[in-house]
PDB file of N, CA, C and O in Angstrom, chain B, residues numbered from 101:
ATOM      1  N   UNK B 101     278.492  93.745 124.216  1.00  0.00           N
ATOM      2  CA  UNK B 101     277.614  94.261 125.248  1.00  0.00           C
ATOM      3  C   UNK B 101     278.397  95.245 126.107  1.00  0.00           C
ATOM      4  O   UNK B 101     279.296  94.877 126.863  1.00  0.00           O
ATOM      5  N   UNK B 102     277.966  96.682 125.938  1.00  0.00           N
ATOM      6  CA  UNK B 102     279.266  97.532 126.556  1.00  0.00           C
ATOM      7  C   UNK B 102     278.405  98.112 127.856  1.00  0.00           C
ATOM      8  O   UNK B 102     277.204  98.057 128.119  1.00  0.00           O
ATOM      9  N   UNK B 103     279.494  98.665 128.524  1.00  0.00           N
ATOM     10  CA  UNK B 103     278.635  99.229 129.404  1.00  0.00           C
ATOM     11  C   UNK B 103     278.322 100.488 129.591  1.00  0.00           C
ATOM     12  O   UNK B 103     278.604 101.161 128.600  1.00  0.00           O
ATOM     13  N   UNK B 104     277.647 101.356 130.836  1.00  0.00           N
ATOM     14  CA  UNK B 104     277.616 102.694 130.483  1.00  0.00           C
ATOM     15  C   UNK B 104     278.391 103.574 131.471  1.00  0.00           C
ATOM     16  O   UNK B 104     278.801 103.086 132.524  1.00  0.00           O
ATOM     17  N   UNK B 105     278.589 104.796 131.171  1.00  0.00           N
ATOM     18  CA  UNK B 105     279.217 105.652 132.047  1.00  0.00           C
ATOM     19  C   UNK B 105     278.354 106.652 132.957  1.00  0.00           C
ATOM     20  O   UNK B 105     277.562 107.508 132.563  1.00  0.00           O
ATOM     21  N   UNK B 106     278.652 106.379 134.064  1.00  0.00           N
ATOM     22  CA  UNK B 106     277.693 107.534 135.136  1.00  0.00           C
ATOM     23  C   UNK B 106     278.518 108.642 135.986  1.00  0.00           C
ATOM     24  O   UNK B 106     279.518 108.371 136.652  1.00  0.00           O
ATOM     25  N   UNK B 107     277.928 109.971 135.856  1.00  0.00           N
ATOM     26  CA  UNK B 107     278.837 110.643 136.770  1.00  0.00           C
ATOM     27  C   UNK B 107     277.535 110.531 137.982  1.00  0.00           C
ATOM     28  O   UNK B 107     276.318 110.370 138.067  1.00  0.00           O
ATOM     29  N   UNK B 108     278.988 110.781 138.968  1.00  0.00           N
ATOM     30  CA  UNK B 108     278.521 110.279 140.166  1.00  0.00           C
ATOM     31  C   UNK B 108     278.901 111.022 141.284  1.00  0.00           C
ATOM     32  O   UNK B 108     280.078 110.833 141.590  1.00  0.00           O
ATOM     33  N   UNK B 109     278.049 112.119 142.282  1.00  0.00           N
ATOM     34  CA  UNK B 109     278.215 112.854 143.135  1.00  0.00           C
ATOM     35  C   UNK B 109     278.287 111.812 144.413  1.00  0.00           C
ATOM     36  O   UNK B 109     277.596 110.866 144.793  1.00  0.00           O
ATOM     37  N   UNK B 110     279.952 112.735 145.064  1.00  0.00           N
ATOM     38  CA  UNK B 110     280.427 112.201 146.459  1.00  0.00           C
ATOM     39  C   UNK B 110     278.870 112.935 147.422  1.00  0.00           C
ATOM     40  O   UNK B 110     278.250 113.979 147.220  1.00  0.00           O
ATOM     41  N   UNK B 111     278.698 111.965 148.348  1.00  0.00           N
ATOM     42  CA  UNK B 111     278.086 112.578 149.098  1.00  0.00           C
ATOM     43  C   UNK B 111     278.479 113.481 150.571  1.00  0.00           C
ATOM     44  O   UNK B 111     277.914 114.343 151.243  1.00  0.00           O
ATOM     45  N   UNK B 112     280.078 112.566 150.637  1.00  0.00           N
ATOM     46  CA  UNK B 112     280.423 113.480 151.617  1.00  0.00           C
ATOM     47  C   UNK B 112     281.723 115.127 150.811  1.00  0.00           C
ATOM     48  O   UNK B 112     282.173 115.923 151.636  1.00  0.00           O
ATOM     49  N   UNK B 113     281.948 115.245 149.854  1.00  0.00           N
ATOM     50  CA  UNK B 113     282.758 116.552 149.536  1.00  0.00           C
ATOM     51  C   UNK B 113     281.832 117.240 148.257  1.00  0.00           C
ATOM     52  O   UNK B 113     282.151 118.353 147.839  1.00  0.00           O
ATOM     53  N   UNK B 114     280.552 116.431 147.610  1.00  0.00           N
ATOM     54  CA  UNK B 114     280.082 117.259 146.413  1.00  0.00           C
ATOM     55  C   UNK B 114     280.886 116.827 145.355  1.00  0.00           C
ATOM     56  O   UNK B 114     280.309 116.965 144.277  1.00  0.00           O
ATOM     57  N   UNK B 115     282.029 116.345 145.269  1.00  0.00           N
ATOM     58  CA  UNK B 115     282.579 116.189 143.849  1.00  0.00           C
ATOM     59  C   UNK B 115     281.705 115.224 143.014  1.00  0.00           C
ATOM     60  O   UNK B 115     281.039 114.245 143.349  1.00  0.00           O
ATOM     61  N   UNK B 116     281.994 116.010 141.426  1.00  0.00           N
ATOM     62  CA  UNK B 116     280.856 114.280 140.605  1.00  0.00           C
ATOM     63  C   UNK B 116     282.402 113.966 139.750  1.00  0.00           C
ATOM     64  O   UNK B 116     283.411 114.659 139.622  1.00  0.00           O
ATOM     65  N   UNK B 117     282.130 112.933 139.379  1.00  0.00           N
ATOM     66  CA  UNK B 117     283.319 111.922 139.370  1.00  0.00           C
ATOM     67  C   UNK B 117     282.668 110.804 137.916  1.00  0.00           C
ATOM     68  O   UNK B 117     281.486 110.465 137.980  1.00  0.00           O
ATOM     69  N   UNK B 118     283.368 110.412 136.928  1.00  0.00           N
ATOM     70  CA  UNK B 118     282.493 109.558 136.448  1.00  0.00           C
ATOM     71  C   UNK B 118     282.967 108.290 136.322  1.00  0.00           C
ATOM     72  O   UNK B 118     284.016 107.995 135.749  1.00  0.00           O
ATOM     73  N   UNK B 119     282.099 107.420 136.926  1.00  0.00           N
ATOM     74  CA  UNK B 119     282.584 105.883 137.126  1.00  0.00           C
ATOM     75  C   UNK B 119     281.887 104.858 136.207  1.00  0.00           C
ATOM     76  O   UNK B 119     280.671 105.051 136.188  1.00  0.00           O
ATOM     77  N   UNK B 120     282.157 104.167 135.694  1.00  0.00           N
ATOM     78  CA  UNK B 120     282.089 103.136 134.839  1.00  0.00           C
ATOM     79  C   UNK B 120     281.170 101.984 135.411  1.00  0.00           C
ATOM     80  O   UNK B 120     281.702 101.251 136.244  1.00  0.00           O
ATOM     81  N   UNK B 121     279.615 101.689 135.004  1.00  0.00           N
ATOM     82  CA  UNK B 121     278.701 101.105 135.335  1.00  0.00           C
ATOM     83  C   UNK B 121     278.873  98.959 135.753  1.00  0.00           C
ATOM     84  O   UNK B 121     278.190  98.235 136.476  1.00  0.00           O
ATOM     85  N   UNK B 122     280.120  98.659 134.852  1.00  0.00           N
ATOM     86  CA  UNK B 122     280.490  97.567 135.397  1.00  0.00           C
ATOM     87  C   UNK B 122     282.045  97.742 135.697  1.00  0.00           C
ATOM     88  O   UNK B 122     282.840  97.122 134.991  1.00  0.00           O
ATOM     89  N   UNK B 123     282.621  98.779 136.986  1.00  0.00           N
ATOM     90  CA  UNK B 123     283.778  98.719 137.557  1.00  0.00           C
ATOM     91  C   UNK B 123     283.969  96.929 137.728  1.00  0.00           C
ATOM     92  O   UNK B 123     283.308  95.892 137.791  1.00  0.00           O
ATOM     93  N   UNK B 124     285.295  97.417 137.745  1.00  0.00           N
ATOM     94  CA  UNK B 124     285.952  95.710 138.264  1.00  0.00           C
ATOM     95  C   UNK B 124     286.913  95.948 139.443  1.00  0.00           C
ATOM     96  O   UNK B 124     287.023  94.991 140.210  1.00  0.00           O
ATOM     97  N   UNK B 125     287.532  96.903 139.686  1.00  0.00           N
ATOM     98  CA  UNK B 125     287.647  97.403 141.018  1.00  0.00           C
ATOM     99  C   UNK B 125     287.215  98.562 141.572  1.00  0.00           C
ATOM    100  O   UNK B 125     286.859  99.519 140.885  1.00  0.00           O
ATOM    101  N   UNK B 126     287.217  98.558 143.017  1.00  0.00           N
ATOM    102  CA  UNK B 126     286.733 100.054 144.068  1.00  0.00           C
ATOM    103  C   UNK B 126     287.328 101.230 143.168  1.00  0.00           C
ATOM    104  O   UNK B 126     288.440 101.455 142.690  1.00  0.00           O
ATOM    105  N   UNK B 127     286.061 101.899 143.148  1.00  0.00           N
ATOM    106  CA  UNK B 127     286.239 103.266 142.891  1.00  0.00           C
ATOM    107  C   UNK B 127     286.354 104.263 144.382  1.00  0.00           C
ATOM    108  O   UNK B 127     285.486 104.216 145.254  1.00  0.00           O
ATOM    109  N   UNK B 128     287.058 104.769 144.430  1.00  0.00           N
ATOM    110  CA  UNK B 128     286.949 105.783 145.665  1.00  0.00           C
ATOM    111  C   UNK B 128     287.542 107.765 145.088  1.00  0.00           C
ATOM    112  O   UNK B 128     288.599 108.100 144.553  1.00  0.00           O
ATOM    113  N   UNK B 129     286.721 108.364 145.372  1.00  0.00           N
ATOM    114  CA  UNK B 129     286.590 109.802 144.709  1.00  0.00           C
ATOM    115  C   UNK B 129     287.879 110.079 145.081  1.00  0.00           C
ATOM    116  O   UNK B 129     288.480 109.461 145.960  1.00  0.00           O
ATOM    117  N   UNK B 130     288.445 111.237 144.266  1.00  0.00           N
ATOM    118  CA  UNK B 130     289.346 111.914 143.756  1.00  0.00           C
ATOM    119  C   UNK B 130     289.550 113.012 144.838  1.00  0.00           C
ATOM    120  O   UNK B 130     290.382 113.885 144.588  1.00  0.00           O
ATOM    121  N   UNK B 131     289.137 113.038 145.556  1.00  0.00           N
ATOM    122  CA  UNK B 131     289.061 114.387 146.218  1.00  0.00           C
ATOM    123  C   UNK B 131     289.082 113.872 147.856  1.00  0.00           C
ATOM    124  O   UNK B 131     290.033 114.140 148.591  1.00  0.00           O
ATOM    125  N   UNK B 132     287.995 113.163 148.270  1.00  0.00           N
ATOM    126  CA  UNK B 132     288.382 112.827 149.579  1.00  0.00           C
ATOM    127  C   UNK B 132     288.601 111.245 149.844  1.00  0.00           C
ATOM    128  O   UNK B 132     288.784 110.841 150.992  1.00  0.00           O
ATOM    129  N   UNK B 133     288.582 110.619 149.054  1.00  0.00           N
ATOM    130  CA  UNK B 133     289.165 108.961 149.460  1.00  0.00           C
ATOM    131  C   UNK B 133     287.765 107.989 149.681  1.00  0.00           C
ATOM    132  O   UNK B 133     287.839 106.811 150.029  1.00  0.00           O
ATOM    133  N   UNK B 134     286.694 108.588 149.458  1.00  0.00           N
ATOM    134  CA  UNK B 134     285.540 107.698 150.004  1.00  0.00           C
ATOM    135  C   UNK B 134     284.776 106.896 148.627  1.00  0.00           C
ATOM    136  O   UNK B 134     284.322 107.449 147.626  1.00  0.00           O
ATOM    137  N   UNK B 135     284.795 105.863 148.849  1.00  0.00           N
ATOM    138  CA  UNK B 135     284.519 104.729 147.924  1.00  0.00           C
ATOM    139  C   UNK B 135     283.519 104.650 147.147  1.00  0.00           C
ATOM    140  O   UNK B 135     282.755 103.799 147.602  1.00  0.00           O
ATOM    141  N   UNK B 136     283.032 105.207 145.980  1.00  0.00           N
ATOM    142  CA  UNK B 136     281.970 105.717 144.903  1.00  0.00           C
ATOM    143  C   UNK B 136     281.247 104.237 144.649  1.00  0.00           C
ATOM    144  O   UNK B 136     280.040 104.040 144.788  1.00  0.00           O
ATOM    145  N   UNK B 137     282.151 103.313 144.280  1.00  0.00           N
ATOM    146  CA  UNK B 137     281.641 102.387 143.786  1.00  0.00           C
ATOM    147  C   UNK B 137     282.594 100.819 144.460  1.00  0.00           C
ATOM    148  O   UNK B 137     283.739 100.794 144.912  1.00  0.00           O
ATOM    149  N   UNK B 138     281.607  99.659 144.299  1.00  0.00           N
ATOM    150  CA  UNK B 138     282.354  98.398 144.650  1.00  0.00           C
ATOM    151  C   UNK B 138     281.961  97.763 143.244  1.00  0.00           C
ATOM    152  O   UNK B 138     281.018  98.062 142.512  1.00  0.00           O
ATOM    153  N   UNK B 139     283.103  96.653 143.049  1.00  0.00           N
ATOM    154  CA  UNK B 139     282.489  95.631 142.153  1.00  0.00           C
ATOM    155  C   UNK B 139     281.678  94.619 142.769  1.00  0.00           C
ATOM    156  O   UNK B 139     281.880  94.401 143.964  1.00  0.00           O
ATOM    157  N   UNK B 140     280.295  93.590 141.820  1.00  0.00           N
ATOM    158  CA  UNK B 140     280.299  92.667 142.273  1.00  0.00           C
ATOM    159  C   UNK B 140     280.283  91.681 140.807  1.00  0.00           C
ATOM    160  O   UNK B 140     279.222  91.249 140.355  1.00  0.00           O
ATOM    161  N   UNK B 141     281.044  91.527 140.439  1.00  0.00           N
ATOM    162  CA  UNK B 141     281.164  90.500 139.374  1.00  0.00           C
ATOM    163  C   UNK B 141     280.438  90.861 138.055  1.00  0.00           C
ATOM    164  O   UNK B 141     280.957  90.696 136.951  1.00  0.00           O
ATOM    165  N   UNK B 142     279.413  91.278 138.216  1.00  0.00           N
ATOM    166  CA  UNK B 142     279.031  91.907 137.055  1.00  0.00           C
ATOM    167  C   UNK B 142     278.683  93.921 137.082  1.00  0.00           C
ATOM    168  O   UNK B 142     279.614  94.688 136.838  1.00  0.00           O
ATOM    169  N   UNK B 143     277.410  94.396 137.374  1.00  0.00           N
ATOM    170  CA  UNK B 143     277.266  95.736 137.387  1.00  0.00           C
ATOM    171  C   UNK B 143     277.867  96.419 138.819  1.00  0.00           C
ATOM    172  O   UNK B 143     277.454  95.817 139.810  1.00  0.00           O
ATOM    173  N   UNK B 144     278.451  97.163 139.013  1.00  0.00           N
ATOM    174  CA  UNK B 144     279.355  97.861 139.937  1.00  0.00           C
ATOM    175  C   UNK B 144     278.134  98.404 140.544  1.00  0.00           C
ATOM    176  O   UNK B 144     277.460  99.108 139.792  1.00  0.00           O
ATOM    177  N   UNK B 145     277.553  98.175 142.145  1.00  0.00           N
ATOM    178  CA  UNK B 145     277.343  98.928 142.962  1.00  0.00           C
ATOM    179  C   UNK B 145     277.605 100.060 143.464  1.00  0.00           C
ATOM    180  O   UNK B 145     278.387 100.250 144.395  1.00  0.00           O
ATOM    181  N   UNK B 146     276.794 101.116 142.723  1.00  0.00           N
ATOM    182  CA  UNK B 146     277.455 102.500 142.982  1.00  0.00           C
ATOM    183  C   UNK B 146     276.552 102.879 144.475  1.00  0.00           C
ATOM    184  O   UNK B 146     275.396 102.467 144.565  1.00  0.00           O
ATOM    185  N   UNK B 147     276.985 103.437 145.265  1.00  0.00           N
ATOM    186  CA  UNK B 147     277.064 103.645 146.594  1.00  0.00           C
ATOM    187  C   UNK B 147     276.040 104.851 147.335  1.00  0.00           C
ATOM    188  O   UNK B 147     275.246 104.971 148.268  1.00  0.00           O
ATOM    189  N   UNK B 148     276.862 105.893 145.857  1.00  0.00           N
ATOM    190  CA  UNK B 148     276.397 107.448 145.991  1.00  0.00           C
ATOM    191  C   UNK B 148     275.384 108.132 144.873  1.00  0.00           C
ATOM    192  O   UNK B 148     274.922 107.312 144.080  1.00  0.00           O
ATOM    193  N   UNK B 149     275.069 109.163 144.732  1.00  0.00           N
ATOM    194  CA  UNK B 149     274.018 109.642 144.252  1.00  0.00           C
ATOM    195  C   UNK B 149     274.559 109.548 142.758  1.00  0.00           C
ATOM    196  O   UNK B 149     275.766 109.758 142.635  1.00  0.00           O
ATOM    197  N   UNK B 150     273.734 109.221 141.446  1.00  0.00           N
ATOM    198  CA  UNK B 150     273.904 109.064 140.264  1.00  0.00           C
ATOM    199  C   UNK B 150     273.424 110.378 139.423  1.00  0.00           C
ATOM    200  O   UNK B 150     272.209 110.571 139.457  1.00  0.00           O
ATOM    201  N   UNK B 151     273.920 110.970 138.945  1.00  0.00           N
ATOM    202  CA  UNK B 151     273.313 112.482 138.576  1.00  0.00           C
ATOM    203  C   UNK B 151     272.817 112.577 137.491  1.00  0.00           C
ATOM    204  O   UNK B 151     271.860 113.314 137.255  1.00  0.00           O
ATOM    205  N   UNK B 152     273.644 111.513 136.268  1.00  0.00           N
ATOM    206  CA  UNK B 152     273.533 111.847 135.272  1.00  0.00           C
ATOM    207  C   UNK B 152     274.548 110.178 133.982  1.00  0.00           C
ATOM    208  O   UNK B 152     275.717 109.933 133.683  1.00  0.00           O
ATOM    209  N   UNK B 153     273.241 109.556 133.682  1.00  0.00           N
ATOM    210  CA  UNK B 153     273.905 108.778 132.424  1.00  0.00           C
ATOM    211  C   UNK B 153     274.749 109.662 131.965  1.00  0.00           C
ATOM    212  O   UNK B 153     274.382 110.835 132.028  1.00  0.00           O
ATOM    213  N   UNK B 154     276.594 109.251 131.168  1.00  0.00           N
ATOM    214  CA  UNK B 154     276.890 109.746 130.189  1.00  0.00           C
ATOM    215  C   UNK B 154     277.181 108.662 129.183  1.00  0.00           C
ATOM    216  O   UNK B 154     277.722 107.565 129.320  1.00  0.00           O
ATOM    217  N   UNK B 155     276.685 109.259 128.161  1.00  0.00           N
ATOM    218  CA  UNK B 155     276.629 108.423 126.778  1.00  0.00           C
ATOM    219  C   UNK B 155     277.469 109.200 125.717  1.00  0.00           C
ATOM    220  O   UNK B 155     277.523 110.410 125.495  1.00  0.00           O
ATOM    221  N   UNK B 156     278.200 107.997 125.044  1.00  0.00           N
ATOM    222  CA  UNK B 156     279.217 108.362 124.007  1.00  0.00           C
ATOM    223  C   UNK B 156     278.842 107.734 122.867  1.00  0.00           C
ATOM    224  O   UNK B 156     278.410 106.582 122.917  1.00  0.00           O
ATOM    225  N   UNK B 157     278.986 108.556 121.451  1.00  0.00           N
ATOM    226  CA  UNK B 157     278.538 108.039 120.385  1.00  0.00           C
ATOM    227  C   UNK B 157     279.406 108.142 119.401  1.00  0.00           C
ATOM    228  O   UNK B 157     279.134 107.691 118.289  1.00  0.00           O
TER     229      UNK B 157
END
């Protein structure tokens, strides 16, 4: 049972970033330090705007 990949726009600098739909730790963007995503034990609470499923085949 895998999970999926989302890129994911900061809302405070614009960067999209792609974070992993069951993180197991804080994601925080690449660019200004602000926290994209939390875990909660299973699907990662993403925080900020979701732009776009990415899917790998």
């Amino acid at each position: 049972m895998a999970g999926n990949f989302y890129s994911v726009r900061c809302s405070d600098c614009e960067n999209e970033q792609t974070v992993f739909g069951k993180a197991s730790t804080e994601v925080a963007c690449a660019v200004c330090g602000t926290t994209l995503a939390r875990p909660t034990g299973g699907k990662a609470e993403i925080e900020h705007e979701i732009v776009e499923t990415v899917e790998s085949r």
